[in-house]
C-alpha positions in Angstrom: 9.9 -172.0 32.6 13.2 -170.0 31.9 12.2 -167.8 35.0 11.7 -171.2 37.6 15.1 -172.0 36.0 16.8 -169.1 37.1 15.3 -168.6 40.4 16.4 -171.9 41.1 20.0 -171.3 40.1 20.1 -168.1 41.9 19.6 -167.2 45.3 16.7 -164.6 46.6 17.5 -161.1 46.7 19.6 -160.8 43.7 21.4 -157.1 42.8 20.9 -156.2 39.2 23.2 -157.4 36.8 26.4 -155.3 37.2 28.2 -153.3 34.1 30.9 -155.3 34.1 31.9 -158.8 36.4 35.3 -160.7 36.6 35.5 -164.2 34.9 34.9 -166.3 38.5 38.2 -168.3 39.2 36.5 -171.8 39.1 33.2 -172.8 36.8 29.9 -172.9 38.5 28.1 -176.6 38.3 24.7 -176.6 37.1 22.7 -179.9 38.0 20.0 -181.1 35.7 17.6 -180.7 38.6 18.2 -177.1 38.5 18.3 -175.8 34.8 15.7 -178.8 33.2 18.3 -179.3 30.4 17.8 -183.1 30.0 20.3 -185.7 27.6 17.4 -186.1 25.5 17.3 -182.6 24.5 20.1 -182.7 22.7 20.6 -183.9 19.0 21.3 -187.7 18.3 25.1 -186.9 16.6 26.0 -184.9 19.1 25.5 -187.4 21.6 27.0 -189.7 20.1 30.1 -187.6 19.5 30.4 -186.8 23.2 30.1 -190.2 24.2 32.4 -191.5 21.5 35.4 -188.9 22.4 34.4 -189.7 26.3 34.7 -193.4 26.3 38.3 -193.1 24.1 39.3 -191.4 27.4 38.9 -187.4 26.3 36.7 -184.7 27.6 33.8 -183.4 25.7 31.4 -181.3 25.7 28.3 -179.4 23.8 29.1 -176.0 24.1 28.1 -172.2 22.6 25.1 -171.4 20.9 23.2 -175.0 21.5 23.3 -174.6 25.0 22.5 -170.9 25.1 19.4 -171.9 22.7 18.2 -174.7 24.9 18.2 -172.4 28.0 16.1 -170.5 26.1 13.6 -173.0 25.0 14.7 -172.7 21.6 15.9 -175.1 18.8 19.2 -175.4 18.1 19.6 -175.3 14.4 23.3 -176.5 14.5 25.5 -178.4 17.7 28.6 -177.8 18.1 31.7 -179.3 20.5 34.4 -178.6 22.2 36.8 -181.5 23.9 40.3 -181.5 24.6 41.5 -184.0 21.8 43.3 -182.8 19.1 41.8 -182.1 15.6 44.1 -185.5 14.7 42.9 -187.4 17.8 39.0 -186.5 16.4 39.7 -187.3 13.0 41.6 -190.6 13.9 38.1 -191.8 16.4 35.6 -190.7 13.7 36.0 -192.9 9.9 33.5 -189.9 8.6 35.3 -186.6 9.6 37.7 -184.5 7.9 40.0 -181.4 9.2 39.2 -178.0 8.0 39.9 -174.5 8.5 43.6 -172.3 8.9 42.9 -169.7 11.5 41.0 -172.0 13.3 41.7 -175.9 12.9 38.6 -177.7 13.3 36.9 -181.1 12.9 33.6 -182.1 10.8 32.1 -185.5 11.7 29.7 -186.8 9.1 26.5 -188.2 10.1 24.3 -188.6 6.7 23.4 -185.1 5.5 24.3 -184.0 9.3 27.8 -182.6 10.3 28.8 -181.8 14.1 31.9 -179.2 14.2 34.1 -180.3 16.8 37.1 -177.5 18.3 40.0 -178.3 20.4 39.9 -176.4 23.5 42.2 -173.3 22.7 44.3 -170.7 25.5 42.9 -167.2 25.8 46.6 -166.3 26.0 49.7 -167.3 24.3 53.0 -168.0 26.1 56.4 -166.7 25.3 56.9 -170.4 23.1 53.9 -169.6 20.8 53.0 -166.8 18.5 49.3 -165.1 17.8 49.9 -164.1 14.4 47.4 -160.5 14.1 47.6 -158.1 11.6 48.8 -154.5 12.2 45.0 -153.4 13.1 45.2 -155.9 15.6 43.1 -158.6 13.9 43.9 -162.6 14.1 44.9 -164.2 11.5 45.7 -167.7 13.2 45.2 -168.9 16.8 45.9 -172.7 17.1 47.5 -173.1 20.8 45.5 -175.0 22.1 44.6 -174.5 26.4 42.4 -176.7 28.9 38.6 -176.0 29.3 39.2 -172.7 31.4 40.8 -171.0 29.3 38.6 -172.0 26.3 35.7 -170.2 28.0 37.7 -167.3 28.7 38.3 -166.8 24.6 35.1 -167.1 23.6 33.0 -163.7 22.4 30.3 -163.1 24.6 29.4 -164.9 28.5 25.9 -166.9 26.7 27.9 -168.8 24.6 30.6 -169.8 26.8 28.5 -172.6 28.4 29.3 -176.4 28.4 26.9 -179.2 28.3 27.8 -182.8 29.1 24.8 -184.7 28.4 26.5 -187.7 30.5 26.2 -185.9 33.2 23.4 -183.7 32.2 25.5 -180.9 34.1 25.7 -177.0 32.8 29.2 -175.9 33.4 29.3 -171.5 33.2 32.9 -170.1 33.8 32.3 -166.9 33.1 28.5 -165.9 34.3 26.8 -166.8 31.3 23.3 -168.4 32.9 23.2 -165.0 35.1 23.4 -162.7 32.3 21.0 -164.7 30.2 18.7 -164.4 33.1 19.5 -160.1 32.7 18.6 -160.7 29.3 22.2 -159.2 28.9 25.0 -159.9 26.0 28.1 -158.9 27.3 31.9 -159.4 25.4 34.4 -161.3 27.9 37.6 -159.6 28.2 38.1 -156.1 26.9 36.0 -155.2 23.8 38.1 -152.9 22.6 40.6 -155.7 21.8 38.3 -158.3 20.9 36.3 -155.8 18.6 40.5 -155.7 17.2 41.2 -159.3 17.0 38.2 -160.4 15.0 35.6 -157.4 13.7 33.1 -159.8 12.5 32.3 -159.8 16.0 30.8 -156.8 16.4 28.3 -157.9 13.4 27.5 -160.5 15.5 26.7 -159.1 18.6 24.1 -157.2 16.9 22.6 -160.3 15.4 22.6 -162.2 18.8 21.1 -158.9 20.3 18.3 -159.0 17.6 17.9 -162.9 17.4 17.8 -163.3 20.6 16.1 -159.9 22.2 19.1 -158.8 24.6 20.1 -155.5 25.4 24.2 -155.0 24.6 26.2 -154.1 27.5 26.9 -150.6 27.9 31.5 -151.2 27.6 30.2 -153.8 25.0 28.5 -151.6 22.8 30.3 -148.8 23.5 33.5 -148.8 21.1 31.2 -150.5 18.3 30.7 -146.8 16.7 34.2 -145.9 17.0 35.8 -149.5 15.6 33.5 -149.8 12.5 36.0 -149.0 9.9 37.8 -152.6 11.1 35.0 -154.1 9.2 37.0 -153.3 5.7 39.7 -155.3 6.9 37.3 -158.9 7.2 37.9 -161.4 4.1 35.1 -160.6 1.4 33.9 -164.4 1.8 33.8 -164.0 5.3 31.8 -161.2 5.7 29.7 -163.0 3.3 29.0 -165.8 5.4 28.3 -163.5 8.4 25.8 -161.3 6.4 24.1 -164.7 5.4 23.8 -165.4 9.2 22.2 -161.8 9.6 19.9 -162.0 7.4 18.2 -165.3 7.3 18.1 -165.2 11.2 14.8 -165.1 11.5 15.0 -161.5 12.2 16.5 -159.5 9.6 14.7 -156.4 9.8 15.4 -155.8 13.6 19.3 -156.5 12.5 19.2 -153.9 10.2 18.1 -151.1 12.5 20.5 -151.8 14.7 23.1 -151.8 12.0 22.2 -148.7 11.5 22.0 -147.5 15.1 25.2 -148.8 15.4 27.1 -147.5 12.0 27.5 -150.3 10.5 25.6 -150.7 7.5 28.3 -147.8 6.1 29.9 -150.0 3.7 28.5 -153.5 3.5 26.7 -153.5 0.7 28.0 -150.6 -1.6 25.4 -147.3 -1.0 23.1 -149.4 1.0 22.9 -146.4 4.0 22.1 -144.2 1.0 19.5 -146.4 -0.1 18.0 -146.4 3.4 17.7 -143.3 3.6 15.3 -142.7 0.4 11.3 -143.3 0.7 11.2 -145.7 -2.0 14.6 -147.4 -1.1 13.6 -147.9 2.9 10.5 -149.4 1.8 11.8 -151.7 -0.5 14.3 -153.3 1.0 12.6 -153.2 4.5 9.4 -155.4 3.0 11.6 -157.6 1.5 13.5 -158.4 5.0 10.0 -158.6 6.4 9.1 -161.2 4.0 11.9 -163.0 4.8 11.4 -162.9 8.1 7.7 -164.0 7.9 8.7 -166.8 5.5 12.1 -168.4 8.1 9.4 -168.3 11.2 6.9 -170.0 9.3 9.8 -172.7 8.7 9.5 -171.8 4.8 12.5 -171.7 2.2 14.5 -168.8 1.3 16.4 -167.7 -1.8 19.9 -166.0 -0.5 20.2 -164.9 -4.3 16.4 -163.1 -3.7 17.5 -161.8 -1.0 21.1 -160.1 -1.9 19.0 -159.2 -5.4 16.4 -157.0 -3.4 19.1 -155.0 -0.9 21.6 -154.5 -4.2 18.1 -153.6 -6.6 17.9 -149.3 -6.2 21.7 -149.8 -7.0 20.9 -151.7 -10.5 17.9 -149.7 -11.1 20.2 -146.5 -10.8 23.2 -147.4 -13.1 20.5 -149.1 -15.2 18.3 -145.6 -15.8 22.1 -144.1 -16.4 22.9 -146.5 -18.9 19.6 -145.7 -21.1 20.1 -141.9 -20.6 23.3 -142.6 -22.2 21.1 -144.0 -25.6 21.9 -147.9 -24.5 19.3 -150.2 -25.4 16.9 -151.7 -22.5 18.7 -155.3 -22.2 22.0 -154.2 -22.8 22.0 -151.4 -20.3 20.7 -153.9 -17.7 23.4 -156.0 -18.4 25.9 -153.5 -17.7 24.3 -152.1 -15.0 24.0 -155.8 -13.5 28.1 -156.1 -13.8 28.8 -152.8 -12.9 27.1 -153.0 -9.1 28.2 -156.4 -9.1 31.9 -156.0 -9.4 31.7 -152.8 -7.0 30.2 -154.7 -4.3 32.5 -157.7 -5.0 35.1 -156.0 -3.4 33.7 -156.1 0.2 30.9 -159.2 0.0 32.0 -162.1 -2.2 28.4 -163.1 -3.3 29.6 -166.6 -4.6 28.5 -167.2 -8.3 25.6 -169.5 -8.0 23.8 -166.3 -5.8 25.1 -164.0 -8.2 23.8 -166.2 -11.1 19.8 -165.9 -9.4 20.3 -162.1 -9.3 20.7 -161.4 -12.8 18.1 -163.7 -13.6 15.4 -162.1 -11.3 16.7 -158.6 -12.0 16.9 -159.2 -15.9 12.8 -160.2 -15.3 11.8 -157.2 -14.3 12.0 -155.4 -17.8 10.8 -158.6 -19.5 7.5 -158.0 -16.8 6.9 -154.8 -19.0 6.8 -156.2 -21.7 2.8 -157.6 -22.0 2.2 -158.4 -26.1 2.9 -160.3 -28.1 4.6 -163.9 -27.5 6.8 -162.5 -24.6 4.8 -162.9 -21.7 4.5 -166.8 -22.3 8.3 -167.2 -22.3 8.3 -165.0 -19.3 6.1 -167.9 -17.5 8.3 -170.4 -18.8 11.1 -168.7 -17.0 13.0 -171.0 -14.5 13.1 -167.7 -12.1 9.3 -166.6 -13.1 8.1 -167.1 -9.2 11.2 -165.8 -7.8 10.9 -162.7 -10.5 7.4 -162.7 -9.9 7.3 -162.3 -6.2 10.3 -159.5 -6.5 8.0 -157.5 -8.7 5.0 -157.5 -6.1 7.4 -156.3 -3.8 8.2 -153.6 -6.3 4.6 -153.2 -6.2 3.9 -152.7 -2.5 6.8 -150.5 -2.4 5.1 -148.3 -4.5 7.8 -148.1 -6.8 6.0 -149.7 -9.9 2.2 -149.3 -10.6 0.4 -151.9 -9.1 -1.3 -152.8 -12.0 1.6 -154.5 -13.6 1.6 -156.7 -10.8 -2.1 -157.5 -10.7 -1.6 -158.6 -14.5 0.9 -161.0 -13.7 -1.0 -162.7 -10.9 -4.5 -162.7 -13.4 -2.6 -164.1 -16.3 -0.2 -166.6 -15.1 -3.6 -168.5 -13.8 -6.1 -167.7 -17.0 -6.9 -170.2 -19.6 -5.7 -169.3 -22.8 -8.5 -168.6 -24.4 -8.3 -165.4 -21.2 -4.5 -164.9 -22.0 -4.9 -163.8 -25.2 -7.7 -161.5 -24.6 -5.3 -159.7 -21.8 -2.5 -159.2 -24.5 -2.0 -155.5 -24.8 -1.6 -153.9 -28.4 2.2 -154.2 -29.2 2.5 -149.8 -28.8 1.1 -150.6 -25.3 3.2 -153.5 -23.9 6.3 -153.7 -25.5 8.9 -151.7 -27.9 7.6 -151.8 -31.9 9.2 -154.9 -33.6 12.1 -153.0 -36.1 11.8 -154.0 -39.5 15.4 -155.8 -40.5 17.2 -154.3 -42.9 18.0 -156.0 -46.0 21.8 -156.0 -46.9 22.6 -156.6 -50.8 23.7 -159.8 -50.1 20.3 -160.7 -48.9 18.9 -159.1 -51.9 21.2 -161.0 -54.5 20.3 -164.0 -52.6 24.0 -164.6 -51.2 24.4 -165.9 -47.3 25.9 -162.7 -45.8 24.8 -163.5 -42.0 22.4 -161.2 -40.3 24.4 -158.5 -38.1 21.4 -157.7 -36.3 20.9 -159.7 -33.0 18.1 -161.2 -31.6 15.0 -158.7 -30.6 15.3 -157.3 -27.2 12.3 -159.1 -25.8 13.7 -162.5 -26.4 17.2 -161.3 -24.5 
């Protein structure tokens, strides 16, 4: 279908897509009857949102990834539009919407548990009576002047997503050769990369998620300075980056992302040693099943656990400081907990994991001792764990890894399904499956009878 599309938009005879191509002075008009891209395609709210601005006399339009998607017989999983209203003129024609953002002013419009992001259209460059404020590496820190639809295509990243939809009209409108290069298969930066790579870094994370996602080859000057411009990435906001790496990984196509993160150099940094961890047997493995999971899990249109996921590429780095901190004579819980906080507060400094992910982490990683421990009354508060499946599931990862004995996890899967009368039969002697309970000590107080309090703490199963 894609392919009638484009020979219809394009005449016979066609050169192969050049290296580079000027933005065209005036946008290209794509009927319905030639890309197939009908109204009803596109979500409900957004509709409604392009209708609403248009009959209060402003233009608007569906624009970026939505459009790109469609063209590509995908689903959209989010709309966004573009008009040129004011983020005060949207919030003032929508009762449910509220104004967000700093660097870039934006509108939300509520519809139930649905939110369409609506931008003003913004100028690619700023006259002598306005100010880009950038940092000294070149990066922008705010860009509010807003410009008319031209030169809102022109400042977007890359050609594909600087297409416009108006589902009134059920016209395509391409300023900048967008349609042809997603018929080349081609993601290609507009303007100079070099100093879009400067303004915002993130983007260069992104065209490697687009590339992956969407299976496009990166133009040669677009992927070019990516090597070189890497270090930029230390300047992003922690949450930021955050938000971006979320994006990566839960697109569907993680584990194609990662390798060309790494083709690229940028996985130097991220996550703290996670280039060193992909370059071990054991750490490669780990952390490239789990991304395959993940992957499996997000086509299949199942849920996924960012904490799960942030606990398995951060894991060999726990597992390390956690084997230091028993070297060191620390007891089993307690050295987890420091080697939890430890990697933790390293990492924190470059991805801000917000707490209710960091929260999951600790829970799942804090399982895998109590998954050693098989006597006793400890494996049934292990199944009444909140986190048991998430736990669970990390360990047979573990398992297929090779990094634990697969054993442990065929244990696990027998008993959490046995009868009890089975569970207690697979209990292994307390020398086999967990640490010897100590003896307490008696103080004299205890002796005389007094109420001294105990200073011994719980036992370390029950941490």
């Amino acid at each position: 279908m894609i392919r009638k599309l484009f020979d219809k938009v394009f005449s016979r005879g066609r050169k192969a897509a050049p290296d580079r191509h000027p933005v065209v002075p005036g946008p290209s008009t794509i009927p319905v009857g030639q890309h197939g891209v009908t109204r009803d395609r596109i979500s409900n709210n957004a509709r409604r949102v392009t209708d609403t601005l248009q009959s209060h006399g402003y233009k608007a339009y569906v624009v970026g990834g939505a459009v790109r998607d469609i063209m590509l017989d995908r689903t959209p999983k989010d709309y966004d539009v573009a008009t040129d209203a004011t983020p005060e003129q949207v919030n003032a024609v929508f009762r449910r919407s509220r104004i967000i953002g700093r660097r870039f002013r934006l509108v939300h419009v509520m519809f139930g548990m649905d939110t369409i992001e609506v931008s003003t259209f913004r100028a690619s460059q700023v006259s002598a009576d306005h100010h880009q404020h950038k940092d000294e590496h070149g990066r922008l820190l705010r860009d509010n002047v807003f410009g008319d639809q031209a030169e809102d295509a022109v400042r977007r990243d890359f050609t594909v997503n600087a297409l416009y939809y108006d589902p009134s009209t059920e016209e395509v409108i391409d300023y900048c050769g967008g349609v042809r290069d997603l018929e080349h298969r081609t993601l290609r930066m507009i303007g100079d990369p070099v100093e879009r790579y400067r303004e915002d870094p993130v983007r260069m994370l992104r065209a490697v998620r687009l590339a992956a996602k969407l299976g496009l080859n990166i133009e040669r000057h677009t992927e070019a300075p990516i090597r070189e411009l890497a270090p930029l990435m230390q300047n992003v906001p922690a949450s930021r980056l955050f938000e971006e790496m979320l994006k990566l990984l839960l697109s569907g196509h993680a584990v194609a992302c990662v390798e060309r993160l790494r083709s690229q150099g940028l996985h130097h940094g991220l996550l703290p040693m996670l280039d060193v961890i992909l370059e071990q047997p054991l750490g490669e493995r780990f952390v490239m099943l789990a991304l395959a999971r993940t992957d499996e899990r997000i086509l299949e249109d199942k849920g996924v656990s960012p904490g799960f996921l942030f606990a398995a590429l951060l894991w060999h780095e726990v597992l390390a400081a956690w084997n230091a901190a028993k070297d060191r004579g620390v007891p089993p819980v307690p050295a987890m907990h420091e080697a939890m906080d430890q990697v933790l507060s390293v990492q924190a400094e470059k991805i801000s994991i917000p707490r209710r992910f960091g929260v999951d982490m600790k829970e799942i990683w804090l399982l895998q001792w109590r998954f050693e421990q098989r006597s006793g009354k400890r494996p049934y508060r292990v199944l009444e764990s909140p986190k048991f499946r998430a736990g669970y599931d990390f360990l047979l990862l573990r398992c297929e890894s090779g990094e634990v004995d697969a054993e442990v996890g065929d244990w696990w899967t027998r008993f959490q399904d046995a009868s009890d009368g089975d569970r207690e039969t697979m209990l292994l002697p307390p020398d086999k499956g967990a640490p010897k309970k100590r003896r307490r000590r008696r103080r004299p107080a205890d002796a005389a009878g007094g109420d001294a309090p105990s200073l011994n703490g719980p036992e370390g199963g029950d941490a």
